[in-house]
mmCIF file as gemmi writes it, N, C-alpha and C atoms, coordinates in Angstrom:
data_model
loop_
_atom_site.group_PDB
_atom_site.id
_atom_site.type_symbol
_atom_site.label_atom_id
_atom_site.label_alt_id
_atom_site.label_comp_id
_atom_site.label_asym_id
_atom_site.label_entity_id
_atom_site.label_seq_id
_atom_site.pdbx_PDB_ins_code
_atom_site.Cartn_x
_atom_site.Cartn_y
_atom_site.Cartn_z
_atom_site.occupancy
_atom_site.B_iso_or_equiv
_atom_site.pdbx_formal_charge
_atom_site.auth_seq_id
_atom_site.auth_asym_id
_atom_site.pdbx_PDB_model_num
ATOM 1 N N . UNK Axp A 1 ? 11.201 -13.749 9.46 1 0 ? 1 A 1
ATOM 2 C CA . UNK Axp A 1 ? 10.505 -14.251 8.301 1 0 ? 1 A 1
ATOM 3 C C . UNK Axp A 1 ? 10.752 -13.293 7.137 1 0 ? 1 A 1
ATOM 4 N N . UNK Axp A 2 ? 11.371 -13.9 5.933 1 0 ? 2 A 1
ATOM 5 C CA . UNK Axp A 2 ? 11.489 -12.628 4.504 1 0 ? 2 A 1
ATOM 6 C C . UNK Axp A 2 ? 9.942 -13.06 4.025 1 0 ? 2 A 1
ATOM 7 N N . UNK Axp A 3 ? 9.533 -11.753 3.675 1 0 ? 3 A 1
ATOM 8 C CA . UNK Axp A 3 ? 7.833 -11.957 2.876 1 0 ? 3 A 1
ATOM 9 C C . UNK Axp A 3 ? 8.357 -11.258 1.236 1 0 ? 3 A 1
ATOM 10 N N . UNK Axp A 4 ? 7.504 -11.801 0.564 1 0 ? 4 A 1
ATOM 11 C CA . UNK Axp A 4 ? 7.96 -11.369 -1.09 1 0 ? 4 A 1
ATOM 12 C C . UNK Axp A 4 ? 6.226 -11.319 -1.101 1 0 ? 4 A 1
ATOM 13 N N . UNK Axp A 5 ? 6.314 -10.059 -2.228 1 0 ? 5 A 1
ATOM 14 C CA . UNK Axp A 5 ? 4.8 -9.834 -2.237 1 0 ? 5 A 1
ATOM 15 C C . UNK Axp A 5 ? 4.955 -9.709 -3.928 1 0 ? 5 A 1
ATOM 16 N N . UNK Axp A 6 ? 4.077 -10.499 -4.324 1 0 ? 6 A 1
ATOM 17 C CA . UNK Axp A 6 ? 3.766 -11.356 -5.651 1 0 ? 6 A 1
ATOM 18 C C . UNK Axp A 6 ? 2.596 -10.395 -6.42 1 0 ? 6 A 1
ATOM 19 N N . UNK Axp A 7 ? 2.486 -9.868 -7.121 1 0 ? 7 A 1
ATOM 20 C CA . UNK Axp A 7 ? 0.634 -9.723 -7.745 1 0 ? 7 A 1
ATOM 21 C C . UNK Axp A 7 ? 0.521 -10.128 -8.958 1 0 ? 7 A 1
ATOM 22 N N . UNK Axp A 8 ? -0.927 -10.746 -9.072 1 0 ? 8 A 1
ATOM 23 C CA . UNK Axp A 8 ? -1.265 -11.724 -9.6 1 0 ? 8 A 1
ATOM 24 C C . UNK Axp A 8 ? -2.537 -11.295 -10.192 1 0 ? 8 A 1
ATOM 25 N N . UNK Axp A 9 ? -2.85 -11.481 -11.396 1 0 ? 9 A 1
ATOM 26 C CA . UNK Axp A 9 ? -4.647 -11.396 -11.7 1 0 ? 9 A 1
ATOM 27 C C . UNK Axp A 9 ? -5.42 -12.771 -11.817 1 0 ? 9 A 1
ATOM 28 N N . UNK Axp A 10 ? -6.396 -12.977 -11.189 1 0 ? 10 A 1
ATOM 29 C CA . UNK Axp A 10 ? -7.086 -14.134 -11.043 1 0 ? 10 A 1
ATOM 30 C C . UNK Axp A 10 ? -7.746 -14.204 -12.793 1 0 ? 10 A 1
ATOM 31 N N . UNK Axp A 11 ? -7.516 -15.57 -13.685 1 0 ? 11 A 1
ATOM 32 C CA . UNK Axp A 11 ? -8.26 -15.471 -14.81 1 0 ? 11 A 1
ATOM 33 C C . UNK Axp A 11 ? -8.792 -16.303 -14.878 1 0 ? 11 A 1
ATOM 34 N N . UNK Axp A 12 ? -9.432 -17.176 -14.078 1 0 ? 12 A 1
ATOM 35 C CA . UNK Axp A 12 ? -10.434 -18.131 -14.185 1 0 ? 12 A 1
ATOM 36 C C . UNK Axp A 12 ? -10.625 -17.814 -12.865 1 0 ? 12 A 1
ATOM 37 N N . UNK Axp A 13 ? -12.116 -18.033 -12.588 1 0 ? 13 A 1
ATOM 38 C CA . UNK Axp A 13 ? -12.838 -18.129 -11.302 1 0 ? 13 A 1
ATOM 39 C C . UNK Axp A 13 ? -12.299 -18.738 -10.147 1 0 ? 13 A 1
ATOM 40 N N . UNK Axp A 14 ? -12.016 -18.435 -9.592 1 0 ? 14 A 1
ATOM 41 C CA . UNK Axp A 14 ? -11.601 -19.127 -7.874 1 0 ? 14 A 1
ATOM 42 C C . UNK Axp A 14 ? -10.149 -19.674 -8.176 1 0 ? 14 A 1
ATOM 43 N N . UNK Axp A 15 ? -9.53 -19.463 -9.451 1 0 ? 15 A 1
ATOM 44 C CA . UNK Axp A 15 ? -8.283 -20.385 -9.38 1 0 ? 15 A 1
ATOM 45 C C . UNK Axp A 15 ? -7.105 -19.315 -9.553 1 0 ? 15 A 1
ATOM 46 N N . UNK Axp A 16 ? -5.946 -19.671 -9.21 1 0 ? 16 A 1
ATOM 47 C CA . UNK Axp A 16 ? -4.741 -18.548 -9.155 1 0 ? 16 A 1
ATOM 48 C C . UNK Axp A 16 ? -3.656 -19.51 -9.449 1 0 ? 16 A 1
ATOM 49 N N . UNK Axp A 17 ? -2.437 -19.502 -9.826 1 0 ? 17 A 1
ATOM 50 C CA . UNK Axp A 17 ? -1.656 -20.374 -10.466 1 0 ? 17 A 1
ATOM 51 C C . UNK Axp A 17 ? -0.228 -19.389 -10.177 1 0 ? 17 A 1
ATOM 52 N N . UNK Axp A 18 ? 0.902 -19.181 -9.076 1 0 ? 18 A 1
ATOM 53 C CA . UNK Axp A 18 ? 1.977 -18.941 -9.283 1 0 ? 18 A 1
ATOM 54 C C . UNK Axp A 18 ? 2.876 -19.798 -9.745 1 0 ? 18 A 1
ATOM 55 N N . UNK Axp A 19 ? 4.322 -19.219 -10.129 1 0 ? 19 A 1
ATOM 56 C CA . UNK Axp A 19 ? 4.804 -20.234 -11.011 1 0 ? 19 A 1
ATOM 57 C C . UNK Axp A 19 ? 6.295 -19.33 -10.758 1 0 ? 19 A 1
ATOM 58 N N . UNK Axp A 20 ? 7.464 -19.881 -10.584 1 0 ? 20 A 1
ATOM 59 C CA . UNK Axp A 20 ? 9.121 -18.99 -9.88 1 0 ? 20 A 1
ATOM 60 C C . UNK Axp A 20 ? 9.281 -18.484 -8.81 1 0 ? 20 A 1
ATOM 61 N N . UNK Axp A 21 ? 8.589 -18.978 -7.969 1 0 ? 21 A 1
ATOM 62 C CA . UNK Axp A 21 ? 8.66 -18.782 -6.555 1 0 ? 21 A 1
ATOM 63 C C . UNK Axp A 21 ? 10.112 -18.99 -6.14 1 0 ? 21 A 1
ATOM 64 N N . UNK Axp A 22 ? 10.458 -18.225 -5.391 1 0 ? 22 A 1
ATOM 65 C CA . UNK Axp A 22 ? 11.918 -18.31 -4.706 1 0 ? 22 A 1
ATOM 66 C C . UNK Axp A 22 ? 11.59 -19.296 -3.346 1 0 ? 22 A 1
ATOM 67 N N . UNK Axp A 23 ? 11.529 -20.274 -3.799 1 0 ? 23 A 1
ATOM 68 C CA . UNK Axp A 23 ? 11.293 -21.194 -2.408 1 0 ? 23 A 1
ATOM 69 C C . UNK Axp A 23 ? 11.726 -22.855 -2.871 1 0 ? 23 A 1
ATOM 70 N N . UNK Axp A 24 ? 12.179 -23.54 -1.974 1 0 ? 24 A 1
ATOM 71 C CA . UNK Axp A 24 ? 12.557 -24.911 -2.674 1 0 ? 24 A 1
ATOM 72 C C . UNK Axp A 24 ? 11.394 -25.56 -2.473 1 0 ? 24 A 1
ATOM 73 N N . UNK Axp A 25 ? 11.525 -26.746 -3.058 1 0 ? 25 A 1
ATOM 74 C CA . UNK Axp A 25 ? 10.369 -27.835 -3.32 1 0 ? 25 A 1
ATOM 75 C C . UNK Axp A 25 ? 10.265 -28.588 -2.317 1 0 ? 25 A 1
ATOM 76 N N . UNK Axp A 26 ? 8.888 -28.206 -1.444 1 0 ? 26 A 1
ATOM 77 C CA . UNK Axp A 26 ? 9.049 -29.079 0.039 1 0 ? 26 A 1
ATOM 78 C C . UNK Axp A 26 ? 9.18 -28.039 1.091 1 0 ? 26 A 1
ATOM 79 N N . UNK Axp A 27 ? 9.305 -26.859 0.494 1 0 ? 27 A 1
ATOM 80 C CA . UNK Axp A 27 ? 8.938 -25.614 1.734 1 0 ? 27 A 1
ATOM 81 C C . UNK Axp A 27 ? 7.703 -25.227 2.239 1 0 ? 27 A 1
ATOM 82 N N . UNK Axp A 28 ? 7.485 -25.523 3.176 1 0 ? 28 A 1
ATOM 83 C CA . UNK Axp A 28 ? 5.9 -24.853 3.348 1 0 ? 28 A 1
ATOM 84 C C . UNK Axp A 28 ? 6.115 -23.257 3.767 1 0 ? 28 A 1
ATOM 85 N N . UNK Axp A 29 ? 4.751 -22.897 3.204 1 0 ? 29 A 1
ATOM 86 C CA . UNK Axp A 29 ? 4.696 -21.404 3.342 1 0 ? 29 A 1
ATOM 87 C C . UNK Axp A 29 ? 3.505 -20.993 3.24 1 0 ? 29 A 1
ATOM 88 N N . UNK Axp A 30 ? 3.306 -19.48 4.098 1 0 ? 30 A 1
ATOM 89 C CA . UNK Axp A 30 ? 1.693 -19.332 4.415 1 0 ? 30 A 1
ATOM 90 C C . UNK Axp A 30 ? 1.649 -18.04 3.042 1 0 ? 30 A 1
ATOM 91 N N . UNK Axp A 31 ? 0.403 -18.121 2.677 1 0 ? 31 A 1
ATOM 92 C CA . UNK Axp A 31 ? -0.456 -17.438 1.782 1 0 ? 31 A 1
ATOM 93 C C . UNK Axp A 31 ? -1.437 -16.642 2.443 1 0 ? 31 A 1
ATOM 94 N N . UNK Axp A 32 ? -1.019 -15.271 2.397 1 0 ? 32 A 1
ATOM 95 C CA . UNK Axp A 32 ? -2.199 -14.174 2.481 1 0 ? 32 A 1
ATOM 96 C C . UNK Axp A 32 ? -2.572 -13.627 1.286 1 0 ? 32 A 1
ATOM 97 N N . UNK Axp A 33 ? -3.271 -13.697 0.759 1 0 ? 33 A 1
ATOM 98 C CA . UNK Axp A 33 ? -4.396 -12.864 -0.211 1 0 ? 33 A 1
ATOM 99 C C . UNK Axp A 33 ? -5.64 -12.03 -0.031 1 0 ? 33 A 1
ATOM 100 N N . UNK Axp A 34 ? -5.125 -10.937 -0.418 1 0 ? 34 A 1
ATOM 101 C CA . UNK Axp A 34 ? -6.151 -9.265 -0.393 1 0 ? 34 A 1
ATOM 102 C C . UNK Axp A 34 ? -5.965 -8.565 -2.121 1 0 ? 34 A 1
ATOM 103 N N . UNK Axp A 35 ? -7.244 -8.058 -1.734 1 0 ? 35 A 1
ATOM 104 C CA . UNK Axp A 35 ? -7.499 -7.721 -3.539 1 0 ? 35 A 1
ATOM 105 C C . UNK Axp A 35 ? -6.839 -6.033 -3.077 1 0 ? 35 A 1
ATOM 106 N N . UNK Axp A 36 ? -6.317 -5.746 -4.128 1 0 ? 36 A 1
ATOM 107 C CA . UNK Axp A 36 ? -5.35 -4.457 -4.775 1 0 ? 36 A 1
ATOM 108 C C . UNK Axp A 36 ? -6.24 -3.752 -4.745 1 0 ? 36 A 1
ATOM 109 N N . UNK Axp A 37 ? -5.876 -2.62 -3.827 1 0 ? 37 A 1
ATOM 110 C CA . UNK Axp A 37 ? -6.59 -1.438 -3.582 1 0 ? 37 A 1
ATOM 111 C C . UNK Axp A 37 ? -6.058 -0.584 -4.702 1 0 ? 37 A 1
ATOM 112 N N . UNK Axp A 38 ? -6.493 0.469 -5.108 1 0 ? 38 A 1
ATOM 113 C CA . UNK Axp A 38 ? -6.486 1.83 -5.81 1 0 ? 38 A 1
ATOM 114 C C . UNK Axp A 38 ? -5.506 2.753 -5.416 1 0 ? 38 A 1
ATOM 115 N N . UNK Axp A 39 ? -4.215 3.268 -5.312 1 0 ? 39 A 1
ATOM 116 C CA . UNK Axp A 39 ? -3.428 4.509 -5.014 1 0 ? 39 A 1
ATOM 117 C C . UNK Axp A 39 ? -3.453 5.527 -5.825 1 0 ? 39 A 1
ATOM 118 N N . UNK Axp A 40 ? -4.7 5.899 -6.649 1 0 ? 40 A 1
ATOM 119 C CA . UNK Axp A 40 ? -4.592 6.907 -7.345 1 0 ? 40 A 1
ATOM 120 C C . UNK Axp A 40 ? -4.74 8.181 -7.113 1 0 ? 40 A 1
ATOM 121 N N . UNK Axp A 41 ? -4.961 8.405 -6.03 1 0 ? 41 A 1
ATOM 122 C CA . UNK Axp A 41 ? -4.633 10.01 -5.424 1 0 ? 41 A 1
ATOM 123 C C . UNK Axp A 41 ? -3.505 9.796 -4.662 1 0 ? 41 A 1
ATOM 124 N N . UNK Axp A 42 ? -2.819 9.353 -4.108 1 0 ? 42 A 1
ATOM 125 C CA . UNK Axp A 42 ? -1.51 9.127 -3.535 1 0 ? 42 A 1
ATOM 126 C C . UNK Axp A 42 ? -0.222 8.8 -4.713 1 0 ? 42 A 1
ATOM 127 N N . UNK Axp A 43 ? -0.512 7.948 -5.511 1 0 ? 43 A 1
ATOM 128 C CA . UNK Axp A 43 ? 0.164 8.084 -6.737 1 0 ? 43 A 1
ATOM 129 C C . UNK Axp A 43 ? 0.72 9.63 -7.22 1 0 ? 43 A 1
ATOM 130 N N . UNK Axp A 44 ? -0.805 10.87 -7.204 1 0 ? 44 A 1
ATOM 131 C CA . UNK Axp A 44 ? -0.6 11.72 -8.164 1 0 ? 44 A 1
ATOM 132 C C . UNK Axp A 44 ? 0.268 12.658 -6.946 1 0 ? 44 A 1
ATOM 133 N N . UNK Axp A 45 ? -0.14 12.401 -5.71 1 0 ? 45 A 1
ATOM 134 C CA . UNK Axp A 45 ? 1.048 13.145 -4.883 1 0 ? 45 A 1
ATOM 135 C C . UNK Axp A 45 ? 2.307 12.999 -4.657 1 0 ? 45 A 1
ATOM 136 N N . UNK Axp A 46 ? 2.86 11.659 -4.494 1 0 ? 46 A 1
ATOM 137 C CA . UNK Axp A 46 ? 3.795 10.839 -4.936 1 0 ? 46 A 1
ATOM 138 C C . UNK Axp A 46 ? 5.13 11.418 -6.092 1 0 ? 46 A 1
ATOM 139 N N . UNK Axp A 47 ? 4.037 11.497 -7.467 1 0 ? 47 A 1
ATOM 140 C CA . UNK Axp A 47 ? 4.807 11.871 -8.557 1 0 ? 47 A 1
ATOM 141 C C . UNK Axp A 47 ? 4.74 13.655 -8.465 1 0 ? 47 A 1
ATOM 142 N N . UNK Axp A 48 ? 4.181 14.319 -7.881 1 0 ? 48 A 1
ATOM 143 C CA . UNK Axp A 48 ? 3.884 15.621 -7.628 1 0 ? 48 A 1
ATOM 144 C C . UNK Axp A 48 ? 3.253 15.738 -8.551 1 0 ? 48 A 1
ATOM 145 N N . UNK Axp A 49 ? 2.243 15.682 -9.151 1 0 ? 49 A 1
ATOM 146 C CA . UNK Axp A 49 ? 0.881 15.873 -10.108 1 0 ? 49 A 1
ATOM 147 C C . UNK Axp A 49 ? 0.007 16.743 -9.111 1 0 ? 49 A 1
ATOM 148 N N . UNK Axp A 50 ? 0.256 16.566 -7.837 1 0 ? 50 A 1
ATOM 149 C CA . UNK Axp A 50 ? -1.26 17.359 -7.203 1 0 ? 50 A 1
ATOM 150 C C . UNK Axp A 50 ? -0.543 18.801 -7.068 1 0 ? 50 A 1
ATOM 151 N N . UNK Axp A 51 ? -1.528 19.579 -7.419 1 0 ? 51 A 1
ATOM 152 C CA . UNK Axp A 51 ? -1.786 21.167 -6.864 1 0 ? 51 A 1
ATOM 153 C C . UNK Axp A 51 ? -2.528 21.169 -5.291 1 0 ? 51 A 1
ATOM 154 N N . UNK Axp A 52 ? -1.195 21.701 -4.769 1 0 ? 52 A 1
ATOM 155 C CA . UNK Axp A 52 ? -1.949 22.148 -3.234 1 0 ? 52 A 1
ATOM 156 C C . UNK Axp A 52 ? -2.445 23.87 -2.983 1 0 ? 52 A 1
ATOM 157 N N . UNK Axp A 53 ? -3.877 23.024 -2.485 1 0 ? 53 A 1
ATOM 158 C CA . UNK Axp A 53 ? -4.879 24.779 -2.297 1 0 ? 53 A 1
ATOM 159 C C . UNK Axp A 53 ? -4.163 24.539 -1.2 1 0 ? 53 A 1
ATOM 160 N N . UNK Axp A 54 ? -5.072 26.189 -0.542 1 0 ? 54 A 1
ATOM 161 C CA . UNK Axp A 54 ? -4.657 26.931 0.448 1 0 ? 54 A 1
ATOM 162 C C . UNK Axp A 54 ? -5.305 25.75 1.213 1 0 ? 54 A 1
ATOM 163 N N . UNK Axp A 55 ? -6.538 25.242 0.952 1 0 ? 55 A 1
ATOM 164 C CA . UNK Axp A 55 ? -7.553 24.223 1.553 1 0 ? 55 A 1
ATOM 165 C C . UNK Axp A 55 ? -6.583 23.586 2.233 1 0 ? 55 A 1
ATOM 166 N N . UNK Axp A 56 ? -5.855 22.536 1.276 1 0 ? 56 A 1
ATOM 167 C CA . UNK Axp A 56 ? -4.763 21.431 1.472 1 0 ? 56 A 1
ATOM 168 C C . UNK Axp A 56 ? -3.654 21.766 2.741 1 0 ? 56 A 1
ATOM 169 N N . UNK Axp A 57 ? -3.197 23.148 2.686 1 0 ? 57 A 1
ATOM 170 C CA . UNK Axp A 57 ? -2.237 24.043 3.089 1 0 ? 57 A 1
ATOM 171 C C . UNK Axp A 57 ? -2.833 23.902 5.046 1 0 ? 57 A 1
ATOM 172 N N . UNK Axp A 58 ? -3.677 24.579 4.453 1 0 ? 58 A 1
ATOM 173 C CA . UNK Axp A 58 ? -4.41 24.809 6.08 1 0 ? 58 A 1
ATOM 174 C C . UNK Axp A 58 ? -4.907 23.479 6.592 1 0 ? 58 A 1
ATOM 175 N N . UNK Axp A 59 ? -5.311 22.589 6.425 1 0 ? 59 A 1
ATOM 176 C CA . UNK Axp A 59 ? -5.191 20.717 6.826 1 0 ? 59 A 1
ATOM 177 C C . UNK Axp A 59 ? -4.245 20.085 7.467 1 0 ? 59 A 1
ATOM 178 N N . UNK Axp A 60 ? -3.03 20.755 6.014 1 0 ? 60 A 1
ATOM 179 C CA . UNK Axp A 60 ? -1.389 19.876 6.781 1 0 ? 60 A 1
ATOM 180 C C . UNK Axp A 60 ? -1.107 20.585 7.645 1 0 ? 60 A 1
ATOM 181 N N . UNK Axp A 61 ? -1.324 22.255 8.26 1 0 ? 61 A 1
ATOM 182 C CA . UNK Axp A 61 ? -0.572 22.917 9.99 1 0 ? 61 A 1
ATOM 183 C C . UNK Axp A 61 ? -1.381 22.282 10.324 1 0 ? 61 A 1
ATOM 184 N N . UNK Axp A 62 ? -3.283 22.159 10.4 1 0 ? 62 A 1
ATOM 185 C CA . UNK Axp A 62 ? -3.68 21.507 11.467 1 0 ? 62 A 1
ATOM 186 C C . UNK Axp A 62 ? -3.416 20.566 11.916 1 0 ? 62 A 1
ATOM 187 N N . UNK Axp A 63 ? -2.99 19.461 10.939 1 0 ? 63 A 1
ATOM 188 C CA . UNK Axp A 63 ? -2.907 17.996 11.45 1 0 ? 63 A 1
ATOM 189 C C . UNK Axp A 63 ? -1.337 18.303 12.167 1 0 ? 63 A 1
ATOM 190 N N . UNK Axp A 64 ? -0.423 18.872 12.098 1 0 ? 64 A 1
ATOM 191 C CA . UNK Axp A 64 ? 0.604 19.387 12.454 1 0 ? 64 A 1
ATOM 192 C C . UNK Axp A 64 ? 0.856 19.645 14.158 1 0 ? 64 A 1
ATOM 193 N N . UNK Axp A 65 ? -0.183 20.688 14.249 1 0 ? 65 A 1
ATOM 194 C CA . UNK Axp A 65 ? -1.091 21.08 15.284 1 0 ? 65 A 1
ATOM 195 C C . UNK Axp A 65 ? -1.206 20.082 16.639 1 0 ? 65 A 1
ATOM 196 N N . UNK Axp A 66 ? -2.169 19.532 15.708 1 0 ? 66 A 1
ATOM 197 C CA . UNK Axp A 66 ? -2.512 17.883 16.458 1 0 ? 66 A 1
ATOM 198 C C . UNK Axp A 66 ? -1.47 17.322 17.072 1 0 ? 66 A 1
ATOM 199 N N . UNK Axp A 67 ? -0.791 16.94 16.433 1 0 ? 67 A 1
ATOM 200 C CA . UNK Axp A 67 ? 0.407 15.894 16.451 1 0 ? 67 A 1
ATOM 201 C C . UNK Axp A 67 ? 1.791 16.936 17.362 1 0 ? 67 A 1
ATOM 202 N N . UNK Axp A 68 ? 1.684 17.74 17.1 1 0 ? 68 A 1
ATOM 203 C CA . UNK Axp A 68 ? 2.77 18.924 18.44 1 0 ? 68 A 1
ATOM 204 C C . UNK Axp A 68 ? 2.306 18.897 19.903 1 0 ? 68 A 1
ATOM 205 N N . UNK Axp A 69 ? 0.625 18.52 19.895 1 0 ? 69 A 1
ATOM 206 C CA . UNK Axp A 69 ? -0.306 18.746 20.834 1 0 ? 69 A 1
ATOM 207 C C . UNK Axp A 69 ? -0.349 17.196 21.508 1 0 ? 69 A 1
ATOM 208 N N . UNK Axp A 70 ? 0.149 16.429 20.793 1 0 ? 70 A 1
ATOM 209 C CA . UNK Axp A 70 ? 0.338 14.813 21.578 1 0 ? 70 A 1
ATOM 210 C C . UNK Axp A 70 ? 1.629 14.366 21.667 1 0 ? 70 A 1
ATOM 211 N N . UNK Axp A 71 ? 2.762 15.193 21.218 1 0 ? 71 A 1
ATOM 212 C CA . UNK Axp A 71 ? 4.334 15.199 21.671 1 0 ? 71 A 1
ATOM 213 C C . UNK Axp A 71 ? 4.417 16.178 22.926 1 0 ? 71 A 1
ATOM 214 N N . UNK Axp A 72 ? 3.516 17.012 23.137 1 0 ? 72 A 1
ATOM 215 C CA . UNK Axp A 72 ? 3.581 17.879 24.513 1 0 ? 72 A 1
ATOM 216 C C . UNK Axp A 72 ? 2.923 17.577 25.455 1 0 ? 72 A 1
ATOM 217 N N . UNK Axp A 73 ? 2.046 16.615 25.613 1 0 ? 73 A 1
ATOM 218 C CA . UNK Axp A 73 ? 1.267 16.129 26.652 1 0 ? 73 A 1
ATOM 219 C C . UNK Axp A 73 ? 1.61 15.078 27.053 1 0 ? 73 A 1
């Protein structure tokens, strides 16, 4: 199955209206719709905007840690 992921802002109540769909006329196709979460702390890591503390530092060996500790068992 190819999925194309569309976003859209709803501007009237309950109604949504796409319009250039890459699909012919007479295709059926299923519709999932979920409202757009927020990436704005992943964004700023992403673009490297974040400053990593020592805090941050000592988190990523632990989780590190973890994850060495469930490839060895």
């Amino acid at each position: 199955m190819l999925a194309h992921k569309l976003q859209a802002k709803i501007y009237k109540r309950g109604y949504l209206e796409l319009k250039n769909l890459p699909f012919k006329e007479g295709t059926q196709i299923e519709i999932i719709i979920s409202k757009k979460k927020r990436k704005k702390n992943l964004q700023k890591l992403i673009c490297n905007d974040h400053v990593w503390t020592e805090e941050d530092i000592k988190a990523v060996e632990r989780g590190r840690e973890i994850i060495n500790q469930w490839k060895t068992s």
